[in-house]
C-alpha positions in Angstrom: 0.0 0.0 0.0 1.8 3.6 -1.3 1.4 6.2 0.9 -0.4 9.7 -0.3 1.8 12.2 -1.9 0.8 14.2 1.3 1.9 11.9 3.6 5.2 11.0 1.5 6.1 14.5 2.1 5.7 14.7 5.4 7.6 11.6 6.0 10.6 12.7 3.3 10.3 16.3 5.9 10.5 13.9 8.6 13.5 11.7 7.2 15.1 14.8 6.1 15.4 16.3 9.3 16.8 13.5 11.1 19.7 13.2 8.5 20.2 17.1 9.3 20.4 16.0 13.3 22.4 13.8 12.9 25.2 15.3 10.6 25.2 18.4 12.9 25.7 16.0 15.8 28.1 14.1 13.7 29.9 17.6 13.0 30.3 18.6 16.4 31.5 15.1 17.7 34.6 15.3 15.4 35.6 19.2 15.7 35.6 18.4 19.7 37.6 15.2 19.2 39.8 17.4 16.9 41.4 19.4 19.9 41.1 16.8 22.7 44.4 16.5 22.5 45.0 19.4 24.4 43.0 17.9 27.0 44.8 14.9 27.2 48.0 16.8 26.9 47.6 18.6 30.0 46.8 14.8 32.4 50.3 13.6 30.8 51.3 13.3 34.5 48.7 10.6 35.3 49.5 7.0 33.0 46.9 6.6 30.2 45.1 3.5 32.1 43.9 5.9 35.3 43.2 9.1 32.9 40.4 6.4 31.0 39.4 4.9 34.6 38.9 8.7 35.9 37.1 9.4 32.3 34.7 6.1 33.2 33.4 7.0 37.0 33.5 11.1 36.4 31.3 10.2 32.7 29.1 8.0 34.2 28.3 10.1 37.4 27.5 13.2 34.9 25.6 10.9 31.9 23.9 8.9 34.8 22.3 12.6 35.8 21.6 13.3 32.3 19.5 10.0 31.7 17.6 10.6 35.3 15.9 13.8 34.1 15.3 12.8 30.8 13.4 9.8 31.9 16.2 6.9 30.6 16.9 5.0 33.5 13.6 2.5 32.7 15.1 2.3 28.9 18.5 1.4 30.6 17.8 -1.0 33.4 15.5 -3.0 30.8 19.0 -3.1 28.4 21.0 -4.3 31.2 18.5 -7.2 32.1 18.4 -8.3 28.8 21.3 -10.7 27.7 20.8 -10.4 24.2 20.8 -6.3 24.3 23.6 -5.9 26.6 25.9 -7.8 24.6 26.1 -5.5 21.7 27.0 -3.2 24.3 29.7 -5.0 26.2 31.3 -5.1 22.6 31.0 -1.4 22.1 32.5 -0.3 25.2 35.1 -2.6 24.8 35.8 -1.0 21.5 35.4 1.5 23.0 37.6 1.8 25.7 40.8 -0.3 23.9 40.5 3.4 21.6 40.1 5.2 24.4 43.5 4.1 25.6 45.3 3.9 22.4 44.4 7.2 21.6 45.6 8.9 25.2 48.6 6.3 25.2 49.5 8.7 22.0 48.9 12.0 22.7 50.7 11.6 26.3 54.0 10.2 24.7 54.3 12.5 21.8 52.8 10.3 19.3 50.1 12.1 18.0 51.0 11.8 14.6 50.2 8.3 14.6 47.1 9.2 16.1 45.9 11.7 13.0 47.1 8.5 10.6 44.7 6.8 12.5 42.2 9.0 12.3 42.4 9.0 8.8 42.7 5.5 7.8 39.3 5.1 9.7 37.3 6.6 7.1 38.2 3.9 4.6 38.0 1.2 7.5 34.5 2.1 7.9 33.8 1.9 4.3 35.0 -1.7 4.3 33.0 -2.1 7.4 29.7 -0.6 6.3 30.2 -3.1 2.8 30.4 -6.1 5.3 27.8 -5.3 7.8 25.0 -3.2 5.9 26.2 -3.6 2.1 27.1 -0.8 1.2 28.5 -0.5 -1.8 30.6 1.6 -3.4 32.2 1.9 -6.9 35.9 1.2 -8.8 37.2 4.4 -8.2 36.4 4.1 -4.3 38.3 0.4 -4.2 41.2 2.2 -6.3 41.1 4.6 -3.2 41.4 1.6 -0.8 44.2 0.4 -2.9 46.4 3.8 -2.7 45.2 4.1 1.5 47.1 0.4 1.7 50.1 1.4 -0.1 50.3 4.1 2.5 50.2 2.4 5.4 52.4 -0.3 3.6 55.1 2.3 2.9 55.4 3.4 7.1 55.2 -0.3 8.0 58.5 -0.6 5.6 60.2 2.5 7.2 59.6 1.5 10.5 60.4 -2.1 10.2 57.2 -2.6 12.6 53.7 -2.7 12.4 51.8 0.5 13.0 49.8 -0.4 15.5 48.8 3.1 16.8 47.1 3.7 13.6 45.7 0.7 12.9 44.3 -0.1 16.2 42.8 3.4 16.5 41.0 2.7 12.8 40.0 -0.9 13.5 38.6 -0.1 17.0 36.4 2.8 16.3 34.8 0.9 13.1 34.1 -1.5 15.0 32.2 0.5 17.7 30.6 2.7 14.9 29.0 -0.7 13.6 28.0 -1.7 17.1 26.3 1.3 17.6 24.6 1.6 14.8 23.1 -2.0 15.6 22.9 -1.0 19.2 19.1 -1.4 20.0 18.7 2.0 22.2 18.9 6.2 21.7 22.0 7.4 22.0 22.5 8.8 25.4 20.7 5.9 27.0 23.5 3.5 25.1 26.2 5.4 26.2 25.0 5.2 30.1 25.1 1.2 29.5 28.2 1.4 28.3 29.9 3.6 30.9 28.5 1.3 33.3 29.7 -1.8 32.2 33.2 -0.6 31.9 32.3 1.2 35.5 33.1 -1.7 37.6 36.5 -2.2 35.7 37.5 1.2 36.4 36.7 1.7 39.9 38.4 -1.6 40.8 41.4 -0.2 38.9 41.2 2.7 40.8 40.8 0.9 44.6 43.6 -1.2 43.4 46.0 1.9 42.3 45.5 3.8 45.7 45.9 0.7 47.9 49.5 0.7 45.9 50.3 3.8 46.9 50.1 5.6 43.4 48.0 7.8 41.3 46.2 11.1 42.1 44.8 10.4 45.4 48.7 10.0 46.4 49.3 13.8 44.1 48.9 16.2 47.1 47.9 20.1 45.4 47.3 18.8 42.2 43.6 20.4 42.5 44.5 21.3 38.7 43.9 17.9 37.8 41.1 17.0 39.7 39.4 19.6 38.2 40.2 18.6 34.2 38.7 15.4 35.1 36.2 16.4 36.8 34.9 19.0 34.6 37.1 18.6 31.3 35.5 14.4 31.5 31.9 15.0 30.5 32.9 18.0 27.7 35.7 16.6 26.5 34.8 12.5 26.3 31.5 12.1 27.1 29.4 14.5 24.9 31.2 13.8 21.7 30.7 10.1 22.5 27.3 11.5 22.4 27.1 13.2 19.6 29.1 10.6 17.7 26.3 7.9 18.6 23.6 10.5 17.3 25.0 10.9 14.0 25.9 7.1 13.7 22.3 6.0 14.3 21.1 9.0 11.6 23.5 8.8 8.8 24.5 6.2 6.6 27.7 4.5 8.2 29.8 5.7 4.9 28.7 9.1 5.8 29.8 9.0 9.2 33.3 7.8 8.4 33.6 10.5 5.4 32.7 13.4 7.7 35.4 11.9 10.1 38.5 13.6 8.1 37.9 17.0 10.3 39.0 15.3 13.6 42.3 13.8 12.6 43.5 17.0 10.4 42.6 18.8 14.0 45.3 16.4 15.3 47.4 17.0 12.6 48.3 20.4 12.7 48.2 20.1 16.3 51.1 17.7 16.4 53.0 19.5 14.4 52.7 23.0 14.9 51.8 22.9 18.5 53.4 19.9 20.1 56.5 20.0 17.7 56.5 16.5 16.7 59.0 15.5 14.1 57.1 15.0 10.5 59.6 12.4 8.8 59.9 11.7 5.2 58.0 8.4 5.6 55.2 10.2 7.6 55.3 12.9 4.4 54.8 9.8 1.8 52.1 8.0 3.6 49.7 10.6 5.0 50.2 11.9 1.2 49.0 8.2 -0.5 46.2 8.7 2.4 45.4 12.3 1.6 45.3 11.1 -2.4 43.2 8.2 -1.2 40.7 10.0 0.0 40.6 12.5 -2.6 39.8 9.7 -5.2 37.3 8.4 -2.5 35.6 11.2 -1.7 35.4 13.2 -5.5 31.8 13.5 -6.6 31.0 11.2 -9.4 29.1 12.4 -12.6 25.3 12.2 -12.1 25.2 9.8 -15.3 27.5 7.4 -12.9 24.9 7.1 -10.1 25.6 6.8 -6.2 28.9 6.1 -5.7 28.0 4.4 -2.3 24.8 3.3 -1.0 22.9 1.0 0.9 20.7 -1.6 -0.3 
């Protein structure tokens, strides 16, 4: 049964508006994550391990708030109960949180360059991961794109004699959780409280277990600076883009999502470089240009006789 040309319009207005939401949540998400490491820069005294344990307890005491006066708890508790549901999540916030650590294990040891390759190899993970989970598809030009992307990463893995693992474990575990989520069967914020309290037991045992050693903040007398960043810089800086991210993943196609993504690790880019001072080597000049010229190729609109150049079935 076809629905009136009334009520197609309204639910094209309706359809329309949600892609809007969501690439505006999307938007913000990256241009935030762009400049976290400035954040994360400024905890380099605490080891990456208790700066994500602080970024657990202090998110989920501030999303856990959130979720109370917007009614979620019911949506939550009913996620938690139910094996099924909860076990998408477990494998989100593992994702999660293994990027979480790579990602503050770079910019805290002055590898933040690795992070932006990352960042930018994502993009084309995603692609690859949006063709195996929700067939997408995309065209010659695009897999010609994938092929210059490997040759980059295949030319650092040569100069270094080692396998990039910064990068590659940054791209490979945020695909991963941007295809959880978007299976995820719950609203954004409401997923992102399950997940911050599943990891919440992990952290605050890691935290009981660090003091009783004898180490970590609690054992930093003055260092109210620091207390402070995590307790206020936390929610800003982590939690809300988390958010946002989740938003625009459940609203745009996956592709989309990853495309968008090139604003966040550029952020980092210039950030490591002109800020931070990290050396830019000739191998790092060769591969993040294959990578920049793969997602040229990738991203160049195709000729409207050509068709979508990626889309879901």
């Amino acid at each position: 049964m076809s629905l009136s040309p009334a009520a197609a319009s309204v639910d094209e207005a309706a359809r329309q508006q949600r892609v809007r939401r969501g690439f505006l949540a999307a938007l913000s998400a990256y241009l935030i994550w762009g400049v976290a490491p400035l954040f994360f820069h400024a905890l380099s005294d605490l080891s990456p391990l208790e700066i994500i344990a602080h970024r657990v307890v202090w998110g989920a005491i501030s999303v856990s708030v959130v979720v109370a006066f917007t009614g979620g708890w019911v949506e939550t508790l009913a996620i938690l109960r139910a094996p099924r549901k909860a076990l998408l999540f477990v494998g989100s916030a593992a994702a999660v949180s293994i990027n979480w650590l790579i990602f503050v294990h770079a910019t805290t040891t002055g590898r933040g360059l690795d992070a932006s390759l990352g960042y930018y190899i994502f993009p084309l993970v995603s692609v690859l991961l949006a063709a195996l989970f929700f067939q997408e598809r995309f065209s010659r030009r695009q897999s010609l794109a994938l092929g210059v992307v490997s040759c980059g990463v295949l030319i650092m893995i040569i100069a270094r004699g080692t396998l990039p693992w910064i990068p590659l474990g940054l791209a490979l575990t945020f695909g991963l959780y941007g295809v959880l989520r978007k299976m995820a069967p719950a609203e954004s914020l409401v997923g992102l409280l399950v997940e911050t309290l599943i990891l919440l037991p992990f952290s605050l045992g890691f935290l009981a277990w660090q003091a009783w050693q004898g180490g970590g903040l609690l054992h930093m007398p003055g260092r109210i600076d620091l207390w402070a960043l995590l307790i206020i810089g936390t929610p800003l800086w982590t939690g809300l883009p988390l958010f946002l991210f989740a938003v625009g993943a459940r609203r745009l196609p996956l592709s989309t999502v990853g495309l968008m993504q090139y604003i966040n690790p550029t952020s980092q880019f210039f950030l490591a470089t002109l800020v931070f001072h990290e050396t830019f080597t000739v191998a790092h000049a060769v591969t993040f240009g294959l990578i920049w010229l793969g997602l040229a190729l990738y991203s160049w609109p195709q000729s409207p006789s050509s068709g979508s150049s990626l889309k879901s079935s």
